[in-house]
C-alpha positions in Angstrom: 11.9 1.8 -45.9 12.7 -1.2 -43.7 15.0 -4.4 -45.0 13.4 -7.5 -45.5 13.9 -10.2 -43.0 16.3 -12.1 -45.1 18.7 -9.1 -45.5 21.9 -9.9 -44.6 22.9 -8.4 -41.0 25.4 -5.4 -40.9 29.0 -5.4 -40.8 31.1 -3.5 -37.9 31.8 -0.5 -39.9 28.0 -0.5 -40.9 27.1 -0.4 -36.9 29.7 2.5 -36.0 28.1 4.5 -38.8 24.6 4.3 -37.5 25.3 5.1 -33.7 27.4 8.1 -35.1 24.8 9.3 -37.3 22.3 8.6 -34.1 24.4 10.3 -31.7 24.8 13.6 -33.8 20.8 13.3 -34.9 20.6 13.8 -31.1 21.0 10.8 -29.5 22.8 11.7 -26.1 23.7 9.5 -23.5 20.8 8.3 -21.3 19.9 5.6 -19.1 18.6 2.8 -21.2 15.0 1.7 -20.9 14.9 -1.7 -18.7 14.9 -4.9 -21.6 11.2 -6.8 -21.8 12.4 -9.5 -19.6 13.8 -7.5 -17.0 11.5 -7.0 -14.3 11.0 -8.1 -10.9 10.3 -11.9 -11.9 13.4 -12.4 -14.3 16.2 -13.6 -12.0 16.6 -16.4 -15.0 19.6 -14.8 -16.6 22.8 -13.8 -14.6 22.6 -10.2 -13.4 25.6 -9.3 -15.8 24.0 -11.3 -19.0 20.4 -9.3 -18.3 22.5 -6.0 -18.0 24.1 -6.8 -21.3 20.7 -7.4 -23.1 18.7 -4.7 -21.4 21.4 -2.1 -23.0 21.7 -3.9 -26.2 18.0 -3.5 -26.6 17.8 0.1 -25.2 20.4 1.3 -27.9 18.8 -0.8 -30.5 15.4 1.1 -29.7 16.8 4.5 -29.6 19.1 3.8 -32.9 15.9 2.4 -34.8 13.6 5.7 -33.4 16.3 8.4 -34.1 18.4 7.5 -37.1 16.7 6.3 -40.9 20.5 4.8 -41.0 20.4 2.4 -38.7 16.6 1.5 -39.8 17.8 0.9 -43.0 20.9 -1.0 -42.0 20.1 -2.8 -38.7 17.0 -5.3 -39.5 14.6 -6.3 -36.3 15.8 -8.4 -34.0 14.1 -11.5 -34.9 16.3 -11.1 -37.9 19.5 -11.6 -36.3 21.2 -15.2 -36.2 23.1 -15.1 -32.6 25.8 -17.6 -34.2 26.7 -15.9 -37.6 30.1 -14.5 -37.8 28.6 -10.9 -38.0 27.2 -11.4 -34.7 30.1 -12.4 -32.9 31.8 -8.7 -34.5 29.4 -6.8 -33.5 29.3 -8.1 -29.8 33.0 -7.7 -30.1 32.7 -3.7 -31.5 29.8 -2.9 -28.8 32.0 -1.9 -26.0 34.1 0.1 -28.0 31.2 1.9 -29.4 29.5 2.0 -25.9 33.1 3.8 -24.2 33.0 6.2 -27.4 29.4 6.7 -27.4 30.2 7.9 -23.3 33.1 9.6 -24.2 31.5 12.3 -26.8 28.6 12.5 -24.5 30.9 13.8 -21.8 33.0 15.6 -23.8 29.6 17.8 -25.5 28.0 17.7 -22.4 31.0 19.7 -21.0 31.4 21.9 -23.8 27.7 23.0 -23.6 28.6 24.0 -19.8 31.3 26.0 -20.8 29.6 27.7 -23.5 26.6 28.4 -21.0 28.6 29.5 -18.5 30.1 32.3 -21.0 26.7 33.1 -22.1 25.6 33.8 -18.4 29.0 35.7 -17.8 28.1 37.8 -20.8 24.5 38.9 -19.3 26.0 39.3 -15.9 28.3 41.7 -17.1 25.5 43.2 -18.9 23.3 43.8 -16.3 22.1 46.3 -13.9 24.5 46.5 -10.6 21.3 46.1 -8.2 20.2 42.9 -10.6 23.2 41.1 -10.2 23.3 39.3 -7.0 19.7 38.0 -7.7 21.3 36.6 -10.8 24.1 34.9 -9.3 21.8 33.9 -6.4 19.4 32.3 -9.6 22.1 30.5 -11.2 23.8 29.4 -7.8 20.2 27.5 -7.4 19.7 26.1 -10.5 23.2 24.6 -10.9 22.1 23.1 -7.1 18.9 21.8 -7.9 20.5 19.7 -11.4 23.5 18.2 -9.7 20.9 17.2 -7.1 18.5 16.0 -9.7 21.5 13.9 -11.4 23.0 12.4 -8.3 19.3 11.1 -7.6 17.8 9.8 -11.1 21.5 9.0 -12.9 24.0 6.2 -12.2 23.3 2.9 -10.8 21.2 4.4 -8.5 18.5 5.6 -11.1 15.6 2.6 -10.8 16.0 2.5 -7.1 12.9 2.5 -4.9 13.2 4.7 -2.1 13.5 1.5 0.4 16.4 0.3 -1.7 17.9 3.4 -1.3 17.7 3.1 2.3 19.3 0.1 2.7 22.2 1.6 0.4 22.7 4.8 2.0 22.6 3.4 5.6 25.0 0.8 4.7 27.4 3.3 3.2 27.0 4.9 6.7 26.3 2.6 9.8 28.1 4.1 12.4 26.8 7.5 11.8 23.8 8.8 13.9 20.6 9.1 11.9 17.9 9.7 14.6 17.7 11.0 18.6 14.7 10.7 19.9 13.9 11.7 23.9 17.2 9.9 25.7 17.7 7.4 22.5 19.9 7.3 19.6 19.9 5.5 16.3 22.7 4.8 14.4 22.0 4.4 10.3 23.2 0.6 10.7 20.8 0.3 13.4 17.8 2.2 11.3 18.6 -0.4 8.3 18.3 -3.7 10.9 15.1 -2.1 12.3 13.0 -2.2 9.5 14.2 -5.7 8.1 12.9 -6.7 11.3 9.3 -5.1 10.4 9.8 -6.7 6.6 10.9 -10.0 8.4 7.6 -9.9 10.7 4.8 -8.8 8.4 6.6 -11.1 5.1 5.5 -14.0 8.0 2.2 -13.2 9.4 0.5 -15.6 11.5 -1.1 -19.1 10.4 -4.9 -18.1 8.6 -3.1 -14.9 7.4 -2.8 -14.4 3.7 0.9 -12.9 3.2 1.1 -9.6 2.2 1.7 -8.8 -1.4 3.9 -6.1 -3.4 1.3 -3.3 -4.4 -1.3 -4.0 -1.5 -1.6 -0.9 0.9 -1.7 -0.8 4.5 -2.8 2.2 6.9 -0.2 3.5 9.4 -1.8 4.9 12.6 1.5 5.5 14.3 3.0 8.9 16.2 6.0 10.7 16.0 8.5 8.1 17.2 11.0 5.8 15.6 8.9 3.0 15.0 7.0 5.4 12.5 10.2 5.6 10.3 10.7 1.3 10.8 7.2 0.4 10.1 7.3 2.7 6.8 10.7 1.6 5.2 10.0 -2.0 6.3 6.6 -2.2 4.5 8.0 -0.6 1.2 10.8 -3.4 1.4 7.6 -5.5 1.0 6.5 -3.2 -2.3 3.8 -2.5 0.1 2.0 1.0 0.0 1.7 2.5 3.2 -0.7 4.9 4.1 0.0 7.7 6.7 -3.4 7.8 9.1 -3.5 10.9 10.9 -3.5 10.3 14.9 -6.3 13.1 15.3 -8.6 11.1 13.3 -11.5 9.1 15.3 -14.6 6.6 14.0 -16.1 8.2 11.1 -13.0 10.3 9.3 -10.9 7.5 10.3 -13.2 4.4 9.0 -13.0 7.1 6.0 -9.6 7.2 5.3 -9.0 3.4 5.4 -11.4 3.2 3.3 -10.5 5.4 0.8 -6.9 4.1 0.3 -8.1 0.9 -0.1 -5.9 -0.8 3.0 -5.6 -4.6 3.6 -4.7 -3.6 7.2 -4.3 -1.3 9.6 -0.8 -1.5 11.7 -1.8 0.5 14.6 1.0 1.5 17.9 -0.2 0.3 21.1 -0.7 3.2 22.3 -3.6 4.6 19.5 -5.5 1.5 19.5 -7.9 2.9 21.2 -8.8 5.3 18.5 -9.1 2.0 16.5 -11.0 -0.4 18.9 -14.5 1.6 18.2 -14.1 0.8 14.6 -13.6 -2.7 14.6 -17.0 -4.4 13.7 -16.7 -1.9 10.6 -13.3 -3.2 10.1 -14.0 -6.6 10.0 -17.3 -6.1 7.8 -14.6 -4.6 4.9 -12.0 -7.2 5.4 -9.3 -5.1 7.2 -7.3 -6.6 9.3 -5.5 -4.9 12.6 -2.0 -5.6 13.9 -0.8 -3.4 16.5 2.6 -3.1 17.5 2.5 -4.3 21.0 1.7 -7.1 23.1 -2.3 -7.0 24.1 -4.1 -8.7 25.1 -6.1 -7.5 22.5 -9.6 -8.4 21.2 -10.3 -10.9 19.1 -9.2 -11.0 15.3 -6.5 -8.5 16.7 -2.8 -9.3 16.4 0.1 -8.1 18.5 3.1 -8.1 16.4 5.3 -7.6 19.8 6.3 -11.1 19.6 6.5 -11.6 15.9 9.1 -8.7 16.0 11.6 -9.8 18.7 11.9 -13.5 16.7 12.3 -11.5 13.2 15.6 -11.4 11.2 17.6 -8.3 10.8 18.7 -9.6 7.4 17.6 -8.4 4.3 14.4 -9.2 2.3 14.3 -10.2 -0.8 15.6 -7.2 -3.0 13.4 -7.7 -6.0 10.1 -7.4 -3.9 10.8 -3.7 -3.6 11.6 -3.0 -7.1 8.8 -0.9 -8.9 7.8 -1.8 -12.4 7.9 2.3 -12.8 9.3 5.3 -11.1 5.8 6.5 -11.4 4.2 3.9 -9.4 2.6 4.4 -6.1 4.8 4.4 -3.3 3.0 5.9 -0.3 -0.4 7.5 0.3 -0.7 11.0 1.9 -4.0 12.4 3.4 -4.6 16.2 3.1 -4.9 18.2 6.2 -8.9 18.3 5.8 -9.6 21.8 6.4 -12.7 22.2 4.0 -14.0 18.6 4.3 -12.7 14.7 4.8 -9.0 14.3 4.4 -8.1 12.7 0.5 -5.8 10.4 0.3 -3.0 12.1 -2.5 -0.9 9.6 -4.3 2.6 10.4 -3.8 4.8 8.3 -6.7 8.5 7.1 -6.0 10.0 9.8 -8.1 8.5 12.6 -6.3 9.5 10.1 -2.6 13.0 10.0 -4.6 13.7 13.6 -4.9 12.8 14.4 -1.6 16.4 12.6 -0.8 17.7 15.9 -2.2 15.5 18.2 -0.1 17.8 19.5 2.3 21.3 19.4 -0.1 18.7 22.2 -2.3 19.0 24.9 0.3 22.2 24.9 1.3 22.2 22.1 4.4 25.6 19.4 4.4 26.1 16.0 6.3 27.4 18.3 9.3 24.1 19.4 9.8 21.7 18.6 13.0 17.8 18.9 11.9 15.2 19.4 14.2 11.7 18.0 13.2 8.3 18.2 15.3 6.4 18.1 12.4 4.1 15.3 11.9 5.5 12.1 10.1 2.5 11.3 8.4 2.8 14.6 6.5 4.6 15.1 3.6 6.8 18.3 5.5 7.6 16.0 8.8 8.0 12.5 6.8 9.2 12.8 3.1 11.2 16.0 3.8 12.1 15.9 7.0 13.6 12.3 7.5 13.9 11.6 3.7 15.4 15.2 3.2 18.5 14.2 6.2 18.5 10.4 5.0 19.9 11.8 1.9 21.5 13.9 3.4 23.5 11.5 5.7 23.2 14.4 8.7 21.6 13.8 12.1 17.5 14.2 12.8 16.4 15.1 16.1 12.9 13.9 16.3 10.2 15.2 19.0 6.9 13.8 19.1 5.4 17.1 19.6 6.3 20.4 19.4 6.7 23.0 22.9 7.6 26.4 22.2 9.2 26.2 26.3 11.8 23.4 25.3 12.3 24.3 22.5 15.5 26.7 23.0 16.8 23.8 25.8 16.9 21.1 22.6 19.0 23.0 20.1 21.4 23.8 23.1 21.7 20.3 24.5 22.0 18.8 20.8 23.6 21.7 19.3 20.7 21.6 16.6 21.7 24.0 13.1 18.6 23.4 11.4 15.2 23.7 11.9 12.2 22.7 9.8 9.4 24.8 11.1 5.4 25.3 10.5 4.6 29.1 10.2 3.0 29.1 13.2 5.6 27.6 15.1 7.4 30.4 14.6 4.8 32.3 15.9 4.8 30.4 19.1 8.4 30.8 19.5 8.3 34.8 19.2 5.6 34.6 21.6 7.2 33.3 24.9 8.6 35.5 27.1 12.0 37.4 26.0 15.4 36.0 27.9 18.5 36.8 27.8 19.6 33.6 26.3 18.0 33.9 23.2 21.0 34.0 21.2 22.9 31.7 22.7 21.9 28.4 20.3 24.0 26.8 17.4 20.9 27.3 14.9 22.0 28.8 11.4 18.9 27.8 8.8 15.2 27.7 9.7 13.4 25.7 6.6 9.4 25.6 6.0 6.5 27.7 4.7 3.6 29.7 6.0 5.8 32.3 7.7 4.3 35.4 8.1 6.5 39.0 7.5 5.4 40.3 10.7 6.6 37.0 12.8 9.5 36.5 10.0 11.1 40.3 11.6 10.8 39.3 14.6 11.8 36.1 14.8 15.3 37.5 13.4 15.3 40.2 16.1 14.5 38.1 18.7 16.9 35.2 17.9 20.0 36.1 15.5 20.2 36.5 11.9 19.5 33.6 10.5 19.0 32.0 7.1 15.4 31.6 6.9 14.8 29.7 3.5 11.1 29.8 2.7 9.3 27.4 0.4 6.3 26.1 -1.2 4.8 23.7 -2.5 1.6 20.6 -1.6 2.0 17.1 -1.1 -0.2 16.7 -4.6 1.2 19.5 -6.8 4.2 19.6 -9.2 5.1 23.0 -8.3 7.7 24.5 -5.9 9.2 27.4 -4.8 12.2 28.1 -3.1 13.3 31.8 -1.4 16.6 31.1 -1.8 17.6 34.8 -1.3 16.1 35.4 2.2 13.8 38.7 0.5 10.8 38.5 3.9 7.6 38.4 3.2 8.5 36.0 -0.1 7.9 32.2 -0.7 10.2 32.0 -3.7 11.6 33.7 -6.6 10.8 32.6 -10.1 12.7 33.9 -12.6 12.3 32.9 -16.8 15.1 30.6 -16.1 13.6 28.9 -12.9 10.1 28.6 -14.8 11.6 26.4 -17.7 12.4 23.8 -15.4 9.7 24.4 -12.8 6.7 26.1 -14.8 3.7 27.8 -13.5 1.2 30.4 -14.3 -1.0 32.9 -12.5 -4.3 33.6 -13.9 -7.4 36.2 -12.8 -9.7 34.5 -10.5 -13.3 35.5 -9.5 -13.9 35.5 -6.2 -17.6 35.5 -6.5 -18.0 32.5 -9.2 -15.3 30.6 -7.1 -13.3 29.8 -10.3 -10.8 31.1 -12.7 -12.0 34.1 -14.8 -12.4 33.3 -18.7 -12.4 35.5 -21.6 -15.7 35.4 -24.7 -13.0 32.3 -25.9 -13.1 30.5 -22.7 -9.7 31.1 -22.3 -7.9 32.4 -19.0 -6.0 35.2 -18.6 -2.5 35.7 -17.3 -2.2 38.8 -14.2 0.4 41.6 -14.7 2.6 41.5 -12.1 1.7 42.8 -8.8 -1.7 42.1 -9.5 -2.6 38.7 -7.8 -3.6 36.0 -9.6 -4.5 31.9 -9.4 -1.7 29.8 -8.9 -1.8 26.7 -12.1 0.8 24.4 -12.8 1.2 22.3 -15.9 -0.1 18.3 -16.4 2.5 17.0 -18.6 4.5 13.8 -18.4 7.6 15.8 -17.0 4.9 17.4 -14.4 2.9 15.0 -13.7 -0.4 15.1 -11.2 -0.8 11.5 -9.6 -4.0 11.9 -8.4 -5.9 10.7 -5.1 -7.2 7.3 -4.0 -10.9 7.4 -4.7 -13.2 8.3 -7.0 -12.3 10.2 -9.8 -13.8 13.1 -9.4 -11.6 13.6 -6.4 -8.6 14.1 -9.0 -11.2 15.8 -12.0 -11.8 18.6 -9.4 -8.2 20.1 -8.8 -7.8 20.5 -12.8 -8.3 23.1 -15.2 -8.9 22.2 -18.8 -8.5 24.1 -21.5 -6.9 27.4 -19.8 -5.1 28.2 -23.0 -5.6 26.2 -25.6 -7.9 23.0 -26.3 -5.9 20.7 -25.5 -3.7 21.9 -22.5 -4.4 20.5 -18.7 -3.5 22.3 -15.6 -3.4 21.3 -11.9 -5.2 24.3 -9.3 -3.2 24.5 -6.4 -6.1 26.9 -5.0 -3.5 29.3 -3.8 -3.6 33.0 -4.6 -0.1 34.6 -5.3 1.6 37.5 -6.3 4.8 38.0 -8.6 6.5 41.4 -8.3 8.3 43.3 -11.1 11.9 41.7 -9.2 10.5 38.0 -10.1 9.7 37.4 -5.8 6.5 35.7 -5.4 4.3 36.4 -2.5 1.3 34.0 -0.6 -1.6 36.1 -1.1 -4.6 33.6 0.1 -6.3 30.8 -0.6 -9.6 30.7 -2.9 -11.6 29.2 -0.2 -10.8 32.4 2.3 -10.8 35.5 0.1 -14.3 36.6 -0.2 -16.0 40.2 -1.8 -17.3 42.6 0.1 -18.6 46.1 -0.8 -17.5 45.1 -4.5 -13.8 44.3 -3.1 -11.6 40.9 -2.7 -10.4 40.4 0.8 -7.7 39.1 1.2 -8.1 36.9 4.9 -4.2 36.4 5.3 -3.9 40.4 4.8 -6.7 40.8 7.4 -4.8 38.8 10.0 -1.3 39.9 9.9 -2.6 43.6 10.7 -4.8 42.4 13.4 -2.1 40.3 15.2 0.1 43.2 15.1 -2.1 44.2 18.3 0.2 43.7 21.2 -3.0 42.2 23.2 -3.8 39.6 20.9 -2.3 36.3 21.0 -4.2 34.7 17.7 -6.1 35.5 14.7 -8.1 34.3 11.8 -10.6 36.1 9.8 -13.0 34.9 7.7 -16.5 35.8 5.8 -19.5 35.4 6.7 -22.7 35.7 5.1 -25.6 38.8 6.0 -29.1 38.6 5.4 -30.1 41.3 3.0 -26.2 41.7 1.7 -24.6 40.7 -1.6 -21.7 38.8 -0.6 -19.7 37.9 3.0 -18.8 41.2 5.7 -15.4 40.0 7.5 -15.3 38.3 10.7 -12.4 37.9 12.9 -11.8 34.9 15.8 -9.2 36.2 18.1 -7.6 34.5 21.3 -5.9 37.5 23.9 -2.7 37.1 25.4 -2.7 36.0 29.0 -3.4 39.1 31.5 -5.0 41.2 28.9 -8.6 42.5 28.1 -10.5 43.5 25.3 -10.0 46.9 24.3 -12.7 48.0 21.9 -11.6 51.5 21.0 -7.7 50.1 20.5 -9.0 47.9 18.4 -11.2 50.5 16.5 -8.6 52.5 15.9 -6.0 50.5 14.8 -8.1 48.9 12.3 -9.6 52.3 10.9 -5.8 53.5 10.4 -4.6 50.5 8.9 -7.5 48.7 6.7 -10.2 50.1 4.1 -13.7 50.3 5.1 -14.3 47.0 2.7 -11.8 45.0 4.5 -12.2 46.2 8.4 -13.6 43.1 10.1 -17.3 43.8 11.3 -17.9 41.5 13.7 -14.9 39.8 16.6 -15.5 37.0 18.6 -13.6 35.8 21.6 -12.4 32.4 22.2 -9.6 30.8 24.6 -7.8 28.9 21.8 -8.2 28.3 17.9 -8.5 24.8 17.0 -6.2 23.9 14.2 -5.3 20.9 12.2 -2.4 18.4 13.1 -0.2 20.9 10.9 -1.3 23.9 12.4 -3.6 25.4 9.7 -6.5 27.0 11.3 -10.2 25.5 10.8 -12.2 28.2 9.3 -15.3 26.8 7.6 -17.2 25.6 11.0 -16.6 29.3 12.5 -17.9 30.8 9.2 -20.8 28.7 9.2 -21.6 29.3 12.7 -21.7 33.1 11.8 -22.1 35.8 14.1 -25.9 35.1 15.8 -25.5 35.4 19.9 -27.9 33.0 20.3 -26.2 30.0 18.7 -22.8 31.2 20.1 -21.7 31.5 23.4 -18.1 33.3 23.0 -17.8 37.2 23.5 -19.3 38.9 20.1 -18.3 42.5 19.1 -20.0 45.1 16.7 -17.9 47.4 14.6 -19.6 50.8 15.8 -18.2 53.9 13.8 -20.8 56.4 15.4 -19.4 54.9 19.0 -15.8 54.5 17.4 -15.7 51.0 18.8 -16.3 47.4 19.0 -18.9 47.2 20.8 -20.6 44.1 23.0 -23.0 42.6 19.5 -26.6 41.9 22.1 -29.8 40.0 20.3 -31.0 43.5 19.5 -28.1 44.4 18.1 -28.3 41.1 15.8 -31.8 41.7 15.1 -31.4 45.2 13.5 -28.4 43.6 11.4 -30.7 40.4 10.2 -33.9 43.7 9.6 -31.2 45.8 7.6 -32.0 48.6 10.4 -28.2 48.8 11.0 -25.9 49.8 8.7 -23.0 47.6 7.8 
């Protein structure tokens, strides 16, 4: 029961009491929540004196919520005379407690390590010989992945936005070279004066401008070049959200995006207004305005900032205009890759910005290192993990505005490159050029990325040394991730009962004809034995959080599952298929759009291709279903591109096929084109070729029959279709 406010306040001994009796109810040392009058509009008090009250009140919380003690000896605040002689004790006694409250923390914290570490030594000792080094190889991860997590969320540093922490790390730093780009290089000094030049410019915009303010968005339509990386940090020195525009996208998808984030402007580089200019009457109609980072002329209502930016200061802006009210604030918008509709814009928070500081210390890179990135910035792989990851690293990025297979090889020599952040099918491209005899000569020790396929993974590390390859998973909206910190091919992570307390997941049976997770006479789902494959579902909880898109809110409602094992539980759908093995290794198995049924059987499209581009005469593949009149469900199609000097061999195709693939999953039809298209992250676009089907006479590619009398693909003619579309020919 609480104390009247007239009770008289607590003596010294009184106070030591409580935060003893708080500390061992479990009170442990954490970063105390920011005071009321703490926030970005309170530089009333002296920076020490707002310190002082914001961790008087944050113990004074946590005492009141954890201990019936202190509720019954310490009354409210309001209660409290700040001149009685009590007072003056207790702020006297406060430090003491505060070193002693530190020190016990320390001291259990380190006594819970070394009782951990026993217990771990114990089950190594315990366990099978061949078990072992996965087990080490776990722990040596997880121990990783929480030093990283502390350096980044504890200290001083904890409440930083991800431009503050710019400013701090480059400044610990500014001789060092963060970025090379073509015959140019950037030291971190230099990267830090860069963008307070763009914060400088945009926080003084022309006369009949109305500033910009802290929590306003702007679209970014710039290309993989350094002003990318200064235009971003200097508009989140402005607690401006920036949203990353793809460079592929024209008039309608583009007017989309900037719409859908919500943008006061569009900050365009000379060189891509002209993928802007057809927009602009819509622009001006919504209220957007366009500065482009050049000189002009331009058209009307259009600013060039060129001028605005050589005037600008390279001193810092105002600190507090950066400072978020919450780590899980918006900092940046991301737009999905857009291959099943219009990209969404996925809000990406500053925590999840913030840990991608730690990205590259996870697997194993140090400030030694030399990253190469040709991934697109405005993705979350190029961007937040590739710049961010070395950032925080303090290494060296080598930045190319667009990946080439050809110099490739010639940039890691020339700046004796160790790490490489690849796409899947970069990979591919690399394995494809013509062998040389310098293919080993290179200073690259780690490839990092996802979507790497076992067939290209072997040959890539036959072709170009052994390597670490470390690869991982995860999406720009999703909570979960997966590292393969082991190098087990074929594997996108390994997810032991350990790793899943900290990173949890689930996979549950999906039905491929319904299009959505299968549910038991309860409505509940149902967990996959392992091998089997299943639907990959992550928690929503406030330590996993899912932040959503820009939008409507259906956009967000659609990506989660509700009651999947109880009634009140929420998870996220990633929309990836997976499989765990009985070792704890999970495997990519497909995504839900691709798989389709056939003859009563899943087909996996992923499957499908790797045995198909095992052909030596094919250069690319991607299968895909397609729909048959007079059939229950979709017969397999495959798009493939041949390697340069070859031709279509039916019968080698035929066999290899009938020797490798059931009859449910042998692709019935093959067309022929020169190149795939693919999206700016080199996914390949799937839902145009599946709805264009396999009719000659809407198609003018090569189309090919599977043929088992003839034992053969076989040229599909309009006759050929016909029977199909009658049900004369047998599928």
């Amino acid at each position: 029961m609480e104390r009247p406010l007239s009770s008289p306040s607590p003596d010294g001994f009184q106070l030591r009491l409580a935060c003893f009796l708080a500390l061992s109810s479990g009170c442990f040392h954490l970063r105390p929540p920011r005071a009321p009058g703490e926030g970005r509009l309170a530089p009333l008090l002296p920076r020490a004196s707002q310190r002082r009250r914001g961790w008087l009140a944050g113990w004074r919380q946590r005492l009141l919520r954890r201990s019936a003690l202190a509720r019954l000896l310490l009354p409210p605040p309001a209660a409290l005379p700040s001149s009685s002689s009590s007072h003056r004790r207790r702020r006297a006694v406060l430090p003491v407690v505060s070193i002693l409250l530190r020190r016990a923390t320390m001291w259990l914290t380190s006594a819970l390590a070394l009782a951990a570490a026993g217990l771990l030594g114990l089950l190594l000792a315990v366990l099978p010989g061949r078990l072992r080094p996965l087990a080490l190889a776990d722990l040596a991860f997880l121990v990783r992945a929480w030093r990283c997590r502390r350096r980044l969320l504890h200290g001083k540093a904890g409440a930083l936005s991800l431009a503050q922490r710019f400013g701090r790390l480059c400044r610990a730093r500014p001789q060092r070279v963060f970025l090379r780009f073509e015959e140019r290089s950037f030291t971190y000094g230099q990267a830090e004066r860069q963008s307070n030049r763009v914060a400088n410019a945009l926080l003084r915009l022309p006369d009949g401008q109305p500033p910009l303010l802290p929590g306003q968005t702007v679209a970014l339509l710039v290309g993989n070049e350094p002003t990318f990386i200064w235009a971003w940090i200097g508009l989140a020195k402005l607690g401006v959200v920036p949203a990353f525009l793809g460079t592929a996208l024209r008039r309608g998808a583009l007017l989309h995006c900037v719409r859908t984030c919500g943008a006061r402007a569009v900050l365009v580089a000379h060189e891509l207004f002209e993928a802007v200019e057809p927009i602009l009457p819509s622009l001006e109609e919504m209220g957007v305005a366009v500065w482009v980072l050049g000189k002009g002329p331009y058209p009307p209502k259009v600013t060039g900032l060129q001028d605005l930016l050589e005037k600008a200061s390279e001193e810092p802006v105002p600190f507090e205009l950066s400072t978020p009210d919450s780590l899980s604030d918006t900092c940046l918008y991301i737009f999905t890759s857009g291959t099943t509709g219009l990209p969404k814009a996925a809000r990406i928070s500053h925590l999840k910005s913030i840990m991608c500081l730690g990205f590259y210390q996870l697997v194993g890179a140090s400030r030694s290192d030399v990253i190469y990135v040709a991934l697109p910035l405005y993705h979350m792989a190029g961007g937040l993990l590739g710049v961010i990851g070395t950032l925080g690293l303090g290494a060296t990025c080598v930045l190319k505005k667009k990946f080439s297979a050809s110099q490739f090889w010639p940039d890691c020599r020339r700046h004796r490159v160790t790490i490489f952040q690849y796409i899947g099918e970069l990979c591919r491209y690399l394995v494809n050029q013509p062998q040389s005899p310098s293919d080993r000569e290179h200073t690259l020790r780690m490839a990092v990325g996802s979507g790497l396929r076992p067939d290209v993974w072997r040959e890539f590390l036959r072709r170009f040394g052994n390597l670490t390859i470390v690869e991982t998973y995860g999406m720009t909206e999703g909570s979960v991730s997966l590292f393969n910190y082991t190098g087990a091919v074929g594997a996108v992570g390994r997810a032991s009962w350990l790793y899943k307390k900290f990173v949890p997941f689930e996979l549950v049976r999906y039905d491929v004809l319904r299009g959505a997770p299968f549910r038991d006479k309860a409505g509940r789902c149902q967990r996959v034995k392992r091998g089997e494959p299943g639907l990959l579902i992550s928690p929503v909880t406030p330590q996993t959080p899912f932040q959503g898109y820009a939008g409507g809110r259906e956009l967000s409602e659609s990506k989660l599952l509700h009651g999947v094992f109880s009634n009140r539980d929420t998870y996220f759908n990633t929309g990836d298929l997976m499989v765990q093995d009985k070792r704890g290794f999970v495997s990519f198995w497909d995504r839900t759009g691709d798989t389709f049924r056939w003859k009563g059987e899943n087909v996996a499209t992923t499957e499908v291709g790797e045995i198909l581009g095992s052909l030596d005469s094919l250069l690319e593949v991607t299968v895909y279903g397609v729909t048959v009149p007079g059939h229950e469900g979709r017969a397999g199609m495959a798009t493939v591109v041949l390697k340069p000097g070859q031709e279509f061999d039916g019968a080698q195709v035929y066999t290899h096929v009938v020797e490798l693939l059931p009859p449910f999953a042998r692709p019935r039809f093959l067309r022929i084109q020169e190149h795939l298209e693919v999206t700016d992250t080199f996914k390949q676009k799937k839902v145009r070729l599946a709805d264009e089907g396999f009719n000659p006479t809407l198609i003018s590619d090569p189309l090919f029959f599977l043929d088992d009398a003839a034992k053969s693909y076989v040229p599909l003619t309009h006759s050929v279709w016909e029977g199909i579309a009658a049900g004369h020919v047998r599928l």
